[in-house]
mmCIF file of the N, C-alpha and C atoms, coordinates in Angstrom:
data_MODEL
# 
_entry.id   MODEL 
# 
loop_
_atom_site.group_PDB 
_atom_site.id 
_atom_site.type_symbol 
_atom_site.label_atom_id 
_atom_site.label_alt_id 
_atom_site.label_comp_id 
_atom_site.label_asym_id 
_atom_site.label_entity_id 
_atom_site.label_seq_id 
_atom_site.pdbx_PDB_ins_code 
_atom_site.Cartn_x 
_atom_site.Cartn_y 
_atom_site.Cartn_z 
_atom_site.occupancy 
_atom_site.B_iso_or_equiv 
_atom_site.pdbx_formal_charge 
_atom_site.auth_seq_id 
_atom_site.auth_comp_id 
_atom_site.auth_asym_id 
_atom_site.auth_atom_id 
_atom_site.pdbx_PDB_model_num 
ATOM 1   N N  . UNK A 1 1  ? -63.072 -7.143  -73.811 1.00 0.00 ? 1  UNK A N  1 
ATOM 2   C CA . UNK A 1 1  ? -61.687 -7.343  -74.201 1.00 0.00 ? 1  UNK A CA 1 
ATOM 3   C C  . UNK A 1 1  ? -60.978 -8.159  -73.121 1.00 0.00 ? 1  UNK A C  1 
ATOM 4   N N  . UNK A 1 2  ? -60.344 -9.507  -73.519 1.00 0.00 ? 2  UNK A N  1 
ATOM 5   C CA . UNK A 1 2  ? -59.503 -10.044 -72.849 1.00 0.00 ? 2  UNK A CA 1 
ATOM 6   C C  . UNK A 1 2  ? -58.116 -9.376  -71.890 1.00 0.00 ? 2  UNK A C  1 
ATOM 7   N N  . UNK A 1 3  ? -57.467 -9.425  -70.606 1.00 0.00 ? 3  UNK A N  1 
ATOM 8   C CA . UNK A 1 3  ? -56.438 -9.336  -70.263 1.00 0.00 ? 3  UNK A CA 1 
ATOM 9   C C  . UNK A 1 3  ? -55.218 -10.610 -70.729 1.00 0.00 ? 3  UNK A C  1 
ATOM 10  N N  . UNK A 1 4  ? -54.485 -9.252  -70.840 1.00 0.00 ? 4  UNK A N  1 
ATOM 11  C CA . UNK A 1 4  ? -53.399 -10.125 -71.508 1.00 0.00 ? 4  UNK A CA 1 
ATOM 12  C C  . UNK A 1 4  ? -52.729 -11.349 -70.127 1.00 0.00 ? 4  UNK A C  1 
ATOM 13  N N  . UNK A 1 5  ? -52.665 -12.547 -70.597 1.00 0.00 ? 5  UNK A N  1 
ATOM 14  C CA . UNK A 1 5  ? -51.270 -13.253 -69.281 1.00 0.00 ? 5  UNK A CA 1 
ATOM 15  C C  . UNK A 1 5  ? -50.645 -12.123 -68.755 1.00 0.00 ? 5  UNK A C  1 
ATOM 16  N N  . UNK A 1 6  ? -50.155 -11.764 -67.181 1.00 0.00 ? 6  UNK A N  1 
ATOM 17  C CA . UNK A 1 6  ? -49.226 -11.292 -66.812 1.00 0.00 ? 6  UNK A CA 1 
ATOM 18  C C  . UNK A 1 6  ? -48.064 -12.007 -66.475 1.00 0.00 ? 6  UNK A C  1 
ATOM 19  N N  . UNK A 1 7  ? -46.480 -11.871 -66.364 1.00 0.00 ? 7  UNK A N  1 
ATOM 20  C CA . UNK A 1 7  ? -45.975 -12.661 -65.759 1.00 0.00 ? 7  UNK A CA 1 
ATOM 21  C C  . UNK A 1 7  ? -45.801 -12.157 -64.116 1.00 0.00 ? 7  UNK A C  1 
ATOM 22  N N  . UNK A 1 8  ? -45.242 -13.020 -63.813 1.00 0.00 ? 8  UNK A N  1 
ATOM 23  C CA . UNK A 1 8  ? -45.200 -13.408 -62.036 1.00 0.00 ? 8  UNK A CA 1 
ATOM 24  C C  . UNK A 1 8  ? -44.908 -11.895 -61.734 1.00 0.00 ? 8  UNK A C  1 
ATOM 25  N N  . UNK A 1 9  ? -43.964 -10.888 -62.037 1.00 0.00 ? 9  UNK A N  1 
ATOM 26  C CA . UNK A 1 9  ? -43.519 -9.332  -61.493 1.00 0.00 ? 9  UNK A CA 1 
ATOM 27  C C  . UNK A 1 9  ? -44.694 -8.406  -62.160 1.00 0.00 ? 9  UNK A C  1 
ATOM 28  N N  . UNK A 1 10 ? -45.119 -8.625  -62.771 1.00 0.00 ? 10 UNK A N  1 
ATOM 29  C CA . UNK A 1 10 ? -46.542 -7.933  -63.040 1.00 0.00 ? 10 UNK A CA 1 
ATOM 30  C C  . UNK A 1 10 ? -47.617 -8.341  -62.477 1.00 0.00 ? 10 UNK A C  1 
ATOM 31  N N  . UNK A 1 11 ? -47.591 -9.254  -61.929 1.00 0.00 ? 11 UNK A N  1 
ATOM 32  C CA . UNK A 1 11 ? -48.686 -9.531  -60.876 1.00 0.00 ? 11 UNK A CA 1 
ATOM 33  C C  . UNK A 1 11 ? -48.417 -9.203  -59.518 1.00 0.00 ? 11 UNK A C  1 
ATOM 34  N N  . UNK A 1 12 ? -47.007 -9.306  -59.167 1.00 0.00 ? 12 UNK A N  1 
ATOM 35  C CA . UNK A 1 12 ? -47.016 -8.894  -57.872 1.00 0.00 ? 12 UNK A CA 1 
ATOM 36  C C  . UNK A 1 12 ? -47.170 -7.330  -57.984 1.00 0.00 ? 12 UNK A C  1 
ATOM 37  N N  . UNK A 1 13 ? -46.854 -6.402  -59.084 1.00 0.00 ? 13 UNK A N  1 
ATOM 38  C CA . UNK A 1 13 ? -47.505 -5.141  -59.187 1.00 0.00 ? 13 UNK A CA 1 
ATOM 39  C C  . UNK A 1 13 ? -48.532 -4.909  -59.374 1.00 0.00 ? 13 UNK A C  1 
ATOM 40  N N  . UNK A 1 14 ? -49.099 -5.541  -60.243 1.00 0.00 ? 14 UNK A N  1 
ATOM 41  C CA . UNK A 1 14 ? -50.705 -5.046  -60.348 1.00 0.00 ? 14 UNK A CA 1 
ATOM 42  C C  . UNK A 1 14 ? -51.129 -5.632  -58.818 1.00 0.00 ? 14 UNK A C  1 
ATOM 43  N N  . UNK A 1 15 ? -50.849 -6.847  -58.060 1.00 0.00 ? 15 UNK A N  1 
ATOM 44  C CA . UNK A 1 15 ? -51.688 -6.872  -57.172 1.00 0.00 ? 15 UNK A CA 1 
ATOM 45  C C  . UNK A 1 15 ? -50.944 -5.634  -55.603 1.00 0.00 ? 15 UNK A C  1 
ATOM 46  N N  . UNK A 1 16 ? -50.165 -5.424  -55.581 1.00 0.00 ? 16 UNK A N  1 
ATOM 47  C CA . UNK A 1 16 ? -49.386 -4.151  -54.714 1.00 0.00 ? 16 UNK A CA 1 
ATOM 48  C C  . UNK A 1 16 ? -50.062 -2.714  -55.060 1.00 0.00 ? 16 UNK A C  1 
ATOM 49  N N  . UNK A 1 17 ? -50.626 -2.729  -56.292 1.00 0.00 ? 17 UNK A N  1 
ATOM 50  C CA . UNK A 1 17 ? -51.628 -1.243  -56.434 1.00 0.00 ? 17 UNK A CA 1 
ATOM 51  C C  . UNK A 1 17 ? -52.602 -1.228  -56.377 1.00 0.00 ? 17 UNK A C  1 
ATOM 52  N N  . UNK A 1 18 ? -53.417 -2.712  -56.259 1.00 0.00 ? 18 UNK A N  1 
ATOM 53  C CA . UNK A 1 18 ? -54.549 -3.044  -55.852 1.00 0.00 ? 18 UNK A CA 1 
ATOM 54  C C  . UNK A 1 18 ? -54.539 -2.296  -54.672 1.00 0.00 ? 18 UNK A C  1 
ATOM 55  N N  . UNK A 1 19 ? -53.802 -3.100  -53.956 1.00 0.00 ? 19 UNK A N  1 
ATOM 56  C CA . UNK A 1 19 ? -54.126 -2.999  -52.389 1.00 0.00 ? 19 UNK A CA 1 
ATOM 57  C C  . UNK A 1 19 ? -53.790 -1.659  -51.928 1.00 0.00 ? 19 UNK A C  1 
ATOM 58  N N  . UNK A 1 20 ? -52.617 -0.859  -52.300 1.00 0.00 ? 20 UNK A N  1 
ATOM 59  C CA . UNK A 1 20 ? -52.733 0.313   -52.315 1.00 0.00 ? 20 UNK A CA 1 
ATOM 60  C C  . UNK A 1 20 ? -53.639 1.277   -52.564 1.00 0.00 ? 20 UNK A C  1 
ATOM 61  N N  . UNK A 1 21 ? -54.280 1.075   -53.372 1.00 0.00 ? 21 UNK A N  1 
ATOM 62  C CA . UNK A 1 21 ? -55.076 1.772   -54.082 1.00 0.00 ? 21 UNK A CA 1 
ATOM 63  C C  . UNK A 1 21 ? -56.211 1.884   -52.943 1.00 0.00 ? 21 UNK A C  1 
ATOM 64  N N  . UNK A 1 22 ? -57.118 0.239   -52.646 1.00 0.00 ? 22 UNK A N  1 
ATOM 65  C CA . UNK A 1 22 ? -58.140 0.064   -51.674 1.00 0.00 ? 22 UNK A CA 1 
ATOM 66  C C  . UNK A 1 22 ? -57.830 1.004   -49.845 1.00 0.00 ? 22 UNK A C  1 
ATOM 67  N N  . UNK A 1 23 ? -56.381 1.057   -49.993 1.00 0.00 ? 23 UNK A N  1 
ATOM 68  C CA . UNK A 1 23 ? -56.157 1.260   -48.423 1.00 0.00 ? 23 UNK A CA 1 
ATOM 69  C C  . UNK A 1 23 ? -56.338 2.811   -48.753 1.00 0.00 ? 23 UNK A C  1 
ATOM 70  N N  . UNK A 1 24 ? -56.129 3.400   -49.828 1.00 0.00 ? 24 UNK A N  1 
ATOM 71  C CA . UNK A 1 24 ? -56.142 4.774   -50.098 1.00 0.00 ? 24 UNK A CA 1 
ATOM 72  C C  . UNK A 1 24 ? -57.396 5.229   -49.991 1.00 0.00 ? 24 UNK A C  1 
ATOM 73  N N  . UNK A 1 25 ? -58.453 4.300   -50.478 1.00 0.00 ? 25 UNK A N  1 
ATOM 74  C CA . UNK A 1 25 ? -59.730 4.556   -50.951 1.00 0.00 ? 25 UNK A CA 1 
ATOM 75  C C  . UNK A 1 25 ? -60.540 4.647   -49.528 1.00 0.00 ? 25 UNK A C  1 
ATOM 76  N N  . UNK A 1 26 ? -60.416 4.161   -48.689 1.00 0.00 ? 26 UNK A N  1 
ATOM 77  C CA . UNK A 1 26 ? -60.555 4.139   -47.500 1.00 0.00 ? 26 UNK A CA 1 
ATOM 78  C C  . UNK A 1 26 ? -60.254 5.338   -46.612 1.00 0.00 ? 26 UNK A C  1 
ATOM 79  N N  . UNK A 1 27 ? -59.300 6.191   -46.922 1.00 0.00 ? 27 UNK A N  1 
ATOM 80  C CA . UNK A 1 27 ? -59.335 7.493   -46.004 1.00 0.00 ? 27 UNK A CA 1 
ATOM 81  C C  . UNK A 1 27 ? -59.985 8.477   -46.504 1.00 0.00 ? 27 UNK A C  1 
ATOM 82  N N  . UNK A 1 28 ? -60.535 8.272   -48.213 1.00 0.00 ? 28 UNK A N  1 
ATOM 83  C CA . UNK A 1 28 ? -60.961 9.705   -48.344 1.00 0.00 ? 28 UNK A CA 1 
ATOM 84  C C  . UNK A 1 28 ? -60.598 10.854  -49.082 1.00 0.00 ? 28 UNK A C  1 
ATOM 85  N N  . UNK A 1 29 ? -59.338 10.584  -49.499 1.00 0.00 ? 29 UNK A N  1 
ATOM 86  C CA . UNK A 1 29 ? -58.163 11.194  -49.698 1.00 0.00 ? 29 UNK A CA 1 
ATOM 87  C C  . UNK A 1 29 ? -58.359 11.455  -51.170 1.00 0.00 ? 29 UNK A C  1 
ATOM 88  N N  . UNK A 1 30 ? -58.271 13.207  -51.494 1.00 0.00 ? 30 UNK A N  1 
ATOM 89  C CA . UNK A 1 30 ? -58.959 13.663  -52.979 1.00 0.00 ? 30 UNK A CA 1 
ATOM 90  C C  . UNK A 1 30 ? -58.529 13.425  -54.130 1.00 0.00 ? 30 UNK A C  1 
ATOM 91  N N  . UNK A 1 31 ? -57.191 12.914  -53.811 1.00 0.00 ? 31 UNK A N  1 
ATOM 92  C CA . UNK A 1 31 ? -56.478 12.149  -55.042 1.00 0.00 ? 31 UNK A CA 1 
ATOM 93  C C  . UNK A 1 31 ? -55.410 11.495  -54.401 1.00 0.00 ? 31 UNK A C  1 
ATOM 94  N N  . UNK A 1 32 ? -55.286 10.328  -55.525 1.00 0.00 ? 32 UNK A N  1 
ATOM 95  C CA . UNK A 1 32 ? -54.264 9.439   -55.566 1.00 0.00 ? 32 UNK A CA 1 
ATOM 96  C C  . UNK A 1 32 ? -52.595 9.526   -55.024 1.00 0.00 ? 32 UNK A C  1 
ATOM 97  N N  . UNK A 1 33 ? -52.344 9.100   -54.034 1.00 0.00 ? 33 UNK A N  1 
ATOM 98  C CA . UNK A 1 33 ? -50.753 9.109   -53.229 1.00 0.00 ? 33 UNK A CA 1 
ATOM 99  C C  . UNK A 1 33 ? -49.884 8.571   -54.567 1.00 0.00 ? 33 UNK A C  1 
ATOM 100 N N  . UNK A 1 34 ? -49.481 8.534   -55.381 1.00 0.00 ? 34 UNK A N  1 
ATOM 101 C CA . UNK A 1 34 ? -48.346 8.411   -55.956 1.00 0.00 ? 34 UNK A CA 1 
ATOM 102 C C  . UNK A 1 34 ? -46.988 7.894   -55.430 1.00 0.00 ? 34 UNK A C  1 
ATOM 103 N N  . UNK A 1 35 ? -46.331 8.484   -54.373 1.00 0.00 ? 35 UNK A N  1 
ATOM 104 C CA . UNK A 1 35 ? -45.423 8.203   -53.397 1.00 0.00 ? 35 UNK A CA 1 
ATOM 105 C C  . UNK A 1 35 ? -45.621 7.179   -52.726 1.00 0.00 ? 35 UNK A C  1 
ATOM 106 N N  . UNK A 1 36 ? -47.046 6.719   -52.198 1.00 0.00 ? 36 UNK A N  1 
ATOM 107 C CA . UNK A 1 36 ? -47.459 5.576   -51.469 1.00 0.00 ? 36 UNK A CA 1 
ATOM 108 C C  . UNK A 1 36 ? -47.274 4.371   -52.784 1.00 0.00 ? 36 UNK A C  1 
ATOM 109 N N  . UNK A 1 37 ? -47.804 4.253   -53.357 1.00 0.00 ? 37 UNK A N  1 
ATOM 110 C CA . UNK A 1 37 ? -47.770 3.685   -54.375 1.00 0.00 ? 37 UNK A CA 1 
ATOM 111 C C  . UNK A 1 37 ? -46.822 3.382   -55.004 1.00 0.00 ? 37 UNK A C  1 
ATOM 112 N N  . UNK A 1 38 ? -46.007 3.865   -55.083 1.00 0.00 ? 38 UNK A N  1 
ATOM 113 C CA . UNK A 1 38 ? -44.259 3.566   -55.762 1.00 0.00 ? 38 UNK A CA 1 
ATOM 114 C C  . UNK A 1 38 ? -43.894 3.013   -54.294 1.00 0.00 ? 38 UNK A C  1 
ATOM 115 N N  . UNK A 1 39 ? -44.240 3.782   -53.212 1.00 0.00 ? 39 UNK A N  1 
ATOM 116 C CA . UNK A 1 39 ? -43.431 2.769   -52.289 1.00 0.00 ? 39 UNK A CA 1 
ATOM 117 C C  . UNK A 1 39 ? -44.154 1.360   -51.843 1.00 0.00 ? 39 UNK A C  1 
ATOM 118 N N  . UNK A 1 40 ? -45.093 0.801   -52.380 1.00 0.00 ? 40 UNK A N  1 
ATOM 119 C CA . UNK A 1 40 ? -45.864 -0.085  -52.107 1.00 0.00 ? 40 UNK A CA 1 
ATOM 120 C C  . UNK A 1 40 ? -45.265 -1.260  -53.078 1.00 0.00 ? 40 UNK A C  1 
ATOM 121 N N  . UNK A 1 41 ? -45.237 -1.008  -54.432 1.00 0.00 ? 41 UNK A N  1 
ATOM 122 C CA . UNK A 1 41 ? -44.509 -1.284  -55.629 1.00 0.00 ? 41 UNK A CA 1 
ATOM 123 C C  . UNK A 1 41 ? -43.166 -1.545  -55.169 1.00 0.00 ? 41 UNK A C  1 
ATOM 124 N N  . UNK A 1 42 ? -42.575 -0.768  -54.426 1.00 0.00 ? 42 UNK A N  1 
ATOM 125 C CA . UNK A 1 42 ? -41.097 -1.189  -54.319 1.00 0.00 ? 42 UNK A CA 1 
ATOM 126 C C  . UNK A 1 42 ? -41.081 -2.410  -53.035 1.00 0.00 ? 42 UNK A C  1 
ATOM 127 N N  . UNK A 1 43 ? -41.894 -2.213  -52.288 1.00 0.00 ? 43 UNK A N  1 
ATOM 128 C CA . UNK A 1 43 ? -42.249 -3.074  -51.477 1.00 0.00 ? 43 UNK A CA 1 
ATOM 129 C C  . UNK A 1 43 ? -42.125 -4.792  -51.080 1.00 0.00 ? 43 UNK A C  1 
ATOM 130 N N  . UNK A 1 44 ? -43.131 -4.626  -52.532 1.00 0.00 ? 44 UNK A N  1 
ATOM 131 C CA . UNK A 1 44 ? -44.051 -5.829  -53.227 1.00 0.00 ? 44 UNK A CA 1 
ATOM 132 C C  . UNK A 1 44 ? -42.448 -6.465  -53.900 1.00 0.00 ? 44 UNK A C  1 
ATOM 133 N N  . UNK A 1 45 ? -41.800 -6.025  -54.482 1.00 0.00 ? 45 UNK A N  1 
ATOM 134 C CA . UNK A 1 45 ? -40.202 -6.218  -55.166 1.00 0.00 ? 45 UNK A CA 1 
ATOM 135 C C  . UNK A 1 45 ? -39.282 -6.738  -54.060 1.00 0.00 ? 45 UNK A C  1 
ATOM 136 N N  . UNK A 1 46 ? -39.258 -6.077  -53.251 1.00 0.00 ? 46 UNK A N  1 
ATOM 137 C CA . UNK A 1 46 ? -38.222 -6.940  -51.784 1.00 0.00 ? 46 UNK A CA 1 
ATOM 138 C C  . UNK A 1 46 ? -37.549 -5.511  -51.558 1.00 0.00 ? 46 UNK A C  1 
ATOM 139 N N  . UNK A 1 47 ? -37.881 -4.174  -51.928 1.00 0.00 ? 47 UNK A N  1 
ATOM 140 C CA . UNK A 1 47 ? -37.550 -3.176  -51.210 1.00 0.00 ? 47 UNK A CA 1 
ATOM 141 C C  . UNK A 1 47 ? -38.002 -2.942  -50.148 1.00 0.00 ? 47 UNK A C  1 
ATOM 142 N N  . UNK A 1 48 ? -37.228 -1.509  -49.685 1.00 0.00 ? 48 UNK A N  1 
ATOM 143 C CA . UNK A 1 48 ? -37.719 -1.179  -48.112 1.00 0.00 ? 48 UNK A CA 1 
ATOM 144 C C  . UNK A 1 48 ? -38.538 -0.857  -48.008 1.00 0.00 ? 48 UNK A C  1 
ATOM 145 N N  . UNK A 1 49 ? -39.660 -0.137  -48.827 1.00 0.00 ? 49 UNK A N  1 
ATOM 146 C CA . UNK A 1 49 ? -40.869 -0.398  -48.547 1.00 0.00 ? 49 UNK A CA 1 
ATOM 147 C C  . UNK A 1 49 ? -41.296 1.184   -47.507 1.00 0.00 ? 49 UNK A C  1 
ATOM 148 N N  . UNK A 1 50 ? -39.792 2.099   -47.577 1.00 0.00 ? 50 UNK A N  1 
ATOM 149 C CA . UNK A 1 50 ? -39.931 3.188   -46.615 1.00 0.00 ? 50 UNK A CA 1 
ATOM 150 C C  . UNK A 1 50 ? -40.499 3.872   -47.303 1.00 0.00 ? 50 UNK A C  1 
ATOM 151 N N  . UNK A 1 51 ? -41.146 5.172   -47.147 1.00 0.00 ? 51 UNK A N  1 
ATOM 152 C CA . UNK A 1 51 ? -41.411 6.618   -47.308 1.00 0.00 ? 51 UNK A CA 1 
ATOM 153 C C  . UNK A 1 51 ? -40.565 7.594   -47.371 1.00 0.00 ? 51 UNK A C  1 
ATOM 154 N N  . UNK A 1 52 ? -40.297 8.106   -48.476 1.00 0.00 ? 52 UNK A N  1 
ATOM 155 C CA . UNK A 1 52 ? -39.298 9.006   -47.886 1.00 0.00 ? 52 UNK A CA 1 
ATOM 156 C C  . UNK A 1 52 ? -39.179 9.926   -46.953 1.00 0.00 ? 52 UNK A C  1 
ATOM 157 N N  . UNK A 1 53 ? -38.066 9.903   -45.980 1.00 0.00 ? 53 UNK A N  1 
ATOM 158 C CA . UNK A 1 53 ? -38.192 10.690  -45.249 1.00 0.00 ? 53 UNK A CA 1 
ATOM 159 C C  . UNK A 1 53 ? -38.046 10.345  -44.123 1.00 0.00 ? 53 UNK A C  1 
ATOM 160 N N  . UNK A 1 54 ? -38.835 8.915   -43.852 1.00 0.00 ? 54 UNK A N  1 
ATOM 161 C CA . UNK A 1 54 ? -38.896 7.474   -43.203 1.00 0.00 ? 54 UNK A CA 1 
ATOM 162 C C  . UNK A 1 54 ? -37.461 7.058   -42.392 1.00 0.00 ? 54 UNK A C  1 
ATOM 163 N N  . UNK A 1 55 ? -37.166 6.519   -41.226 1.00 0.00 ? 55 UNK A N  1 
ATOM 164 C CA . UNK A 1 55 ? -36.307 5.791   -40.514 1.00 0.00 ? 55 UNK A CA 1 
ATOM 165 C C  . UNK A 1 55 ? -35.832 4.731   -41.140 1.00 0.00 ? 55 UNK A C  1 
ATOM 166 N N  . UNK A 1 56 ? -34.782 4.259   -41.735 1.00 0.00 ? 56 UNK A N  1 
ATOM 167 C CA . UNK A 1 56 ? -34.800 2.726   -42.092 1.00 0.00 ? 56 UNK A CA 1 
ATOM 168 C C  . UNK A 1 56 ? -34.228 1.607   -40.773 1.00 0.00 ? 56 UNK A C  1 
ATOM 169 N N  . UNK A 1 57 ? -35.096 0.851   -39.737 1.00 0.00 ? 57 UNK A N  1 
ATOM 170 C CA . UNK A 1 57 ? -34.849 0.226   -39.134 1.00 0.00 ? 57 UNK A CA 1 
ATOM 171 C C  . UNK A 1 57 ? -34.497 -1.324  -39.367 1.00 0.00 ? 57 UNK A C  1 
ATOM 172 N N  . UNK A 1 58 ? -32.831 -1.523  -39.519 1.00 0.00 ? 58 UNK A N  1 
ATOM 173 C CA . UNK A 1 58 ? -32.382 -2.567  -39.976 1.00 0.00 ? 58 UNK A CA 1 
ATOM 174 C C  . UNK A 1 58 ? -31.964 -3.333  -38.870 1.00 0.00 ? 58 UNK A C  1 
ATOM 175 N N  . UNK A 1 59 ? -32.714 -3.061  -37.529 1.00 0.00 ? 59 UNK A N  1 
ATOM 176 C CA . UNK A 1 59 ? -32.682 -4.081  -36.325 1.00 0.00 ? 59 UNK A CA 1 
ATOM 177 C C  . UNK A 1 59 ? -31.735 -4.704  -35.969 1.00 0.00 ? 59 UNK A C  1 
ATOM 178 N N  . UNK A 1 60 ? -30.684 -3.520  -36.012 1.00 0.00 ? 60 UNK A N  1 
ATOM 179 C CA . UNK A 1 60 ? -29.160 -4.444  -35.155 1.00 0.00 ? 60 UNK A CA 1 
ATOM 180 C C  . UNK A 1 60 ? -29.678 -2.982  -33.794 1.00 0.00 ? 60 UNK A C  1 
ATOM 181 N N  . UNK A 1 61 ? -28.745 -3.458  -32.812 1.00 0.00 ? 61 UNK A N  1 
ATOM 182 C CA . UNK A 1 61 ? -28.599 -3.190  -31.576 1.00 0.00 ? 61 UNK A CA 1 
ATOM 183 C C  . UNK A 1 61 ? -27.544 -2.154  -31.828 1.00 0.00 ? 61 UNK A C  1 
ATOM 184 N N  . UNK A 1 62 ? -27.401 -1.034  -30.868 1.00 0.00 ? 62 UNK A N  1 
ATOM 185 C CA . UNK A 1 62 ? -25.864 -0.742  -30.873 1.00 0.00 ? 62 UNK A CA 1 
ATOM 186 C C  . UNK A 1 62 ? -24.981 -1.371  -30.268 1.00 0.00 ? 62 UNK A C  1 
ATOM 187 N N  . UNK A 1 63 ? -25.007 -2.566  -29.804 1.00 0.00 ? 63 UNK A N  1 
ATOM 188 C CA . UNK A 1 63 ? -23.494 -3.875  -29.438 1.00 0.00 ? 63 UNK A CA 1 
ATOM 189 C C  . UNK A 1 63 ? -23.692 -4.186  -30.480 1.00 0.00 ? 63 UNK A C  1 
ATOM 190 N N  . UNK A 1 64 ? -24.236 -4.465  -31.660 1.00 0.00 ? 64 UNK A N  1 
ATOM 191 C CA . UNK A 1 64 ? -24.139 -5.060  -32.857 1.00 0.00 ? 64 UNK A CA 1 
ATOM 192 C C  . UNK A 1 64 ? -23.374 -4.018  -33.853 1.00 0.00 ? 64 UNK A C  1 
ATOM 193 N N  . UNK A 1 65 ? -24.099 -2.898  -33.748 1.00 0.00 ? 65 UNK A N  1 
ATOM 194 C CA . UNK A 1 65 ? -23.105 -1.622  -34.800 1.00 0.00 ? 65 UNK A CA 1 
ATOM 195 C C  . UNK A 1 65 ? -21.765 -1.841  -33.916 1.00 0.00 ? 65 UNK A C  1 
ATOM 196 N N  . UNK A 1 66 ? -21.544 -1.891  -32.962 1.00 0.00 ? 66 UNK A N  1 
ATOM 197 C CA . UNK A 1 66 ? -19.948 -1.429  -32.438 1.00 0.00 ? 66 UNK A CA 1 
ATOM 198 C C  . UNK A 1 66 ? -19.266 -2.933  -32.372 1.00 0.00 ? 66 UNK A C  1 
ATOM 199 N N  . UNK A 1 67 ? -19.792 -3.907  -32.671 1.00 0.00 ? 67 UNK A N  1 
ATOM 200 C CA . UNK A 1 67 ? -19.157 -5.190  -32.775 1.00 0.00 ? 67 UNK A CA 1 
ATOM 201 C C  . UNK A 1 67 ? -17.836 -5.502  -33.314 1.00 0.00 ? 67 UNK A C  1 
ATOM 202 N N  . UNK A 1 68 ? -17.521 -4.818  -34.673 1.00 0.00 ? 68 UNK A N  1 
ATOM 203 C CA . UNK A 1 68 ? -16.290 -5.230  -35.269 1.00 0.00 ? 68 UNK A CA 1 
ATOM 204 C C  . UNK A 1 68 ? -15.468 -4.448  -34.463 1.00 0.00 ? 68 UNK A C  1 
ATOM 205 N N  . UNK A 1 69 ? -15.401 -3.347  -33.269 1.00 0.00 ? 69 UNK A N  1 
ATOM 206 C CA . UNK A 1 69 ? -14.551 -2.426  -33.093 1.00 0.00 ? 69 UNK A CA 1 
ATOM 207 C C  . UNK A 1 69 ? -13.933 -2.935  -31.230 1.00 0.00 ? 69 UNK A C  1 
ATOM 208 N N  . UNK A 1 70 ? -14.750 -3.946  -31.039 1.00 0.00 ? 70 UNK A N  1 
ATOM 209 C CA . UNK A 1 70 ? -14.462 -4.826  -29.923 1.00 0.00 ? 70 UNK A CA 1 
ATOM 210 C C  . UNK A 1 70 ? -13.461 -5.450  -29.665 1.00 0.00 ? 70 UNK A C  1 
ATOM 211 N N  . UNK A 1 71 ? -12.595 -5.831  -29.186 1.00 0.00 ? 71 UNK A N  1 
ATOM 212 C CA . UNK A 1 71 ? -11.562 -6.549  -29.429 1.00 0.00 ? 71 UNK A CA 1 
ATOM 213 C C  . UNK A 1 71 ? -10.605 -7.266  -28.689 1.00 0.00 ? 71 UNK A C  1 
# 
């Protein structure tokens, strides 16, 4: 049976669970991360790509957070 054309956002998913999938397959691990996987998926999209639970490091400085309050 043929695969259908994907377009361009279905490929960057199917290929984001690829690779998920392989990095999973690699530890061993008795079933499938789900959570990794949605966050891999969100990733692959231009999300953060965090874990929940995760730090989100948006790489300002604190002279940069206190900047507007300078004066």
């Amino acid at each position: 049976m043929a695969m259908a054309e994907l377009d361009e956002r279905k490929q960057i998913i199917l290929e984001a669970l690829g690779r998920e999938i392989e990095r999973q397959a690699e530890t061993d691990l008795d079933e499938i991360d789900l959570v990794a996987l949605a966050v891999a998926v969100d990733a692959a999209l231009g999300g953060d790509g965090v874990m929940p639970g995760e730090t989100i490091d948006d790489g300002k400085t604190p002279a940069e957070l206190n900047a507007a309050n300078d004066g």
